[in-house]
C-alpha positions as CSV (number, residue, x, y, z in Angstrom):
1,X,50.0,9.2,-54.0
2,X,46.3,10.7,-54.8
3,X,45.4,12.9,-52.4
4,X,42.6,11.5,-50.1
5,X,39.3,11.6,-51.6
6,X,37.3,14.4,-49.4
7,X,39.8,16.5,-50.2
8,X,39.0,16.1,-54.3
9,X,36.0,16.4,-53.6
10,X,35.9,19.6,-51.1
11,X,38.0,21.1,-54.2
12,X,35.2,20.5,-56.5
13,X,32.6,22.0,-54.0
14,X,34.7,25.6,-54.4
15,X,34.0,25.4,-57.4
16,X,30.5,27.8,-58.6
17,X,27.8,25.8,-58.1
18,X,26.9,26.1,-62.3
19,X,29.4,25.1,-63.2
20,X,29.9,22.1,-60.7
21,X,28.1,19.7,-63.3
22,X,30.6,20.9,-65.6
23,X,33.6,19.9,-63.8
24,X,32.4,16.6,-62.6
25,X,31.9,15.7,-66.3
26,X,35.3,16.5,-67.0
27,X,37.1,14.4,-64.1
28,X,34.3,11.5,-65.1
29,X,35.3,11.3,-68.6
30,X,39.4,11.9,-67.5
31,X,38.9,9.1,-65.1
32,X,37.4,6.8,-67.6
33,X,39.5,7.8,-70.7
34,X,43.2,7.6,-69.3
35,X,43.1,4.4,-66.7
36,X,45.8,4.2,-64.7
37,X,46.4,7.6,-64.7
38,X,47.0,9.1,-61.3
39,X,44.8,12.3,-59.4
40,X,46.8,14.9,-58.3
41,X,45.3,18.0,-56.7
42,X,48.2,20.7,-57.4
43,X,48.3,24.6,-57.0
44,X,44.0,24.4,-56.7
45,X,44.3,22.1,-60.4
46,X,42.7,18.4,-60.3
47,X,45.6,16.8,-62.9
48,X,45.7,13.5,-64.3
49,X,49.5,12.3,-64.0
50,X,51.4,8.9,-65.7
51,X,53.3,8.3,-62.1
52,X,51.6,10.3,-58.9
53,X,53.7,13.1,-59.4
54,X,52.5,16.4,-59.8
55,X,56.0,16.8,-62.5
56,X,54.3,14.3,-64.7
57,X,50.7,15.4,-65.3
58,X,49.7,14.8,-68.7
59,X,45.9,16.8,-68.4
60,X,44.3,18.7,-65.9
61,X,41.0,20.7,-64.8
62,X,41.1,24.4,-63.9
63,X,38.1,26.4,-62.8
64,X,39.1,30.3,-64.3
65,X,37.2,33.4,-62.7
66,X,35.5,34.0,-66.1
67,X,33.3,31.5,-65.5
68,X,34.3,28.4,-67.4
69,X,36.8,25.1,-66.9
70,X,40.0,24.6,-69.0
71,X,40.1,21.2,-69.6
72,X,44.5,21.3,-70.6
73,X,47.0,19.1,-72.0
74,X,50.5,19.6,-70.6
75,X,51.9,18.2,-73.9
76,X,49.0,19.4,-76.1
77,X,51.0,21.4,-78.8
78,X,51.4,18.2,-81.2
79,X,47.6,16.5,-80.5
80,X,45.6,16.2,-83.5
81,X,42.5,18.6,-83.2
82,X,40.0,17.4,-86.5
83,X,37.5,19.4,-84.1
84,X,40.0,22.7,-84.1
85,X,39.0,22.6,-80.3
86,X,42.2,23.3,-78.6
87,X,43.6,26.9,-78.0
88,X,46.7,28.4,-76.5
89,X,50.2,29.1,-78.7
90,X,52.3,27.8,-75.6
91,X,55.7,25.5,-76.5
92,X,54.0,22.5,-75.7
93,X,50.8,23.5,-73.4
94,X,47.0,23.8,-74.8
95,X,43.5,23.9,-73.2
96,X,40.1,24.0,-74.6
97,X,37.9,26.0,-72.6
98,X,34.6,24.3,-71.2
99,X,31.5,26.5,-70.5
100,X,28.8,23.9,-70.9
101,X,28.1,20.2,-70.0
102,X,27.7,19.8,-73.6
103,X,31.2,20.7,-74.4
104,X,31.8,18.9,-71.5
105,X,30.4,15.7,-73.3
106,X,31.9,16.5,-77.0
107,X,33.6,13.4,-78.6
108,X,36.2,15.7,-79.9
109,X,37.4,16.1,-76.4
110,X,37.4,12.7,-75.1
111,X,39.6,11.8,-78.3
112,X,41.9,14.6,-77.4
113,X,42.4,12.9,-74.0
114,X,43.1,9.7,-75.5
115,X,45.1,10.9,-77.6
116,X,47.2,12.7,-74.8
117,X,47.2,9.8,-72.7
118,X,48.4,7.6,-75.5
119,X,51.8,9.3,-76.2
120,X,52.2,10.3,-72.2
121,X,55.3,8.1,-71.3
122,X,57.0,9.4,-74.3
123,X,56.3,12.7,-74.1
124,X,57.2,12.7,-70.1
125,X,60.7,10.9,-71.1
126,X,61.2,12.9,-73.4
127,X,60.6,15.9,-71.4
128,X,62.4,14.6,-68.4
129,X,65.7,14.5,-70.7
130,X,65.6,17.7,-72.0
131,X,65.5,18.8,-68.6
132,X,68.9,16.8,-68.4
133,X,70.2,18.3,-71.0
134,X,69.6,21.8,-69.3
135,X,71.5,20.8,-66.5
């Protein structure tokens, strides 16, 4: 279930005024790049998830006290990056960090998110069975 839109948007208002432009960009373009997708406001992150649950985001947006937005892909290790945006060296986590509203805007981006929203039911299943197999 999104969380009720006020509080999305009292969220967004904690973030520093600069970079509030920033952000917006980022949830627009989430918004309008993986439809169906769900909001999920978890642990002070706005994440996009396949079902509603917070388990099953698949990108999010997180402010960081160095004054920039990580714009991160939960299943980001295998996305193709012609752009060489993406950063991190997690299993399967990556982020590209966001300090303008032109990076904000970069095509490269956007076809990051697409790409992560393309392959999202598969990587969730398959994630949700090697959590099975943990067991």
């Amino acid at each position: 279930m999104a969380p009720p839109q006020n509080i999305i948007t009292n969220h967004i208002e904690r973030v520093p005024l600069s970079l509030q432009p920033v952000y917006k960009a980022l949830r627009s373009m989430a918004r309008k790049t993986m439809p169906g997708s769900h909001e999920v406001l978890y642990h002070n992150v706005l994440g996009y998830s396949l079902t509603g649950a917070s388990w099953d985001r698949i990108c999010y947006i997180a402010h960081q006290p160095k004054g920039y937005i990580n714009f991160g892909f939960f299943f980001g290790a295998d996305l193709p990056d012609p752009a060489g945006l993406i950063q991190g060296e997690g299993k399967r986590m990556r982020h590209v960090k966001i300090y303008t509203l032109e990076q904000a805007k970069d095509p490269g981006l956007t076809a990051l998110a697409k790409a992560a929203w393309k392959k999202a039911e598969k990587d969730i299943a398959e994630w949700r069975q090697s959590l099975k197999r943990k067991k």
